[in-house]
N, C-alpha and C positions, 0 to 999 in steps of 0.2 A: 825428250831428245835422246835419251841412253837409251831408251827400245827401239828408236829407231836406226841409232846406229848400228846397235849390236847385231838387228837385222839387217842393215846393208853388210855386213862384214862377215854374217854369217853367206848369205848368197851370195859375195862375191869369194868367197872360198870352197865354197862347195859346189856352186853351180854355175852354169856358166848364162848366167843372165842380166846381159850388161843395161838392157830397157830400165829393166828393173831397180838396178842399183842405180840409174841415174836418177830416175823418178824418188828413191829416197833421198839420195844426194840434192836433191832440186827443196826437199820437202825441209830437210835439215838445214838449209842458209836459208829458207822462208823464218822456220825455229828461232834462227840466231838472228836474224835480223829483227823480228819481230820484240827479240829480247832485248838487244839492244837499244832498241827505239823507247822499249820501256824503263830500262835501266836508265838511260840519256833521261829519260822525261822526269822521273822519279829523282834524282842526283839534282837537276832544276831548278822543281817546285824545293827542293829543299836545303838548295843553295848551296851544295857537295860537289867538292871536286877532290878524285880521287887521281888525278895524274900527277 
């Protein structure tokens, strides 16, 4: 997830291509949601609640 931030944030500083940071921006809340889903399942099976 940090490589791919660092490279959305490097191209949208330096260049001007917005397809592109979206296409990361898109790839990164797939990342986090992915992680959540897992963190969620994981906290679960193990009977954890962290709020």
């Amino acid at each position: 997830m940090e490589e791919q931030r660092q490279k959305m944030y490097h191209i949208s500083i330096t260049e001007d291509h917005y397809p592109e940071v979206v296409k990361i921006s898109q790839y990164l809340d797939e990342l986090l949601n992915e992680y959540t889903r897992y963190t969620n399942s994981f906290k679960q099976s193990k009977g954890l609640s962290f709020e």
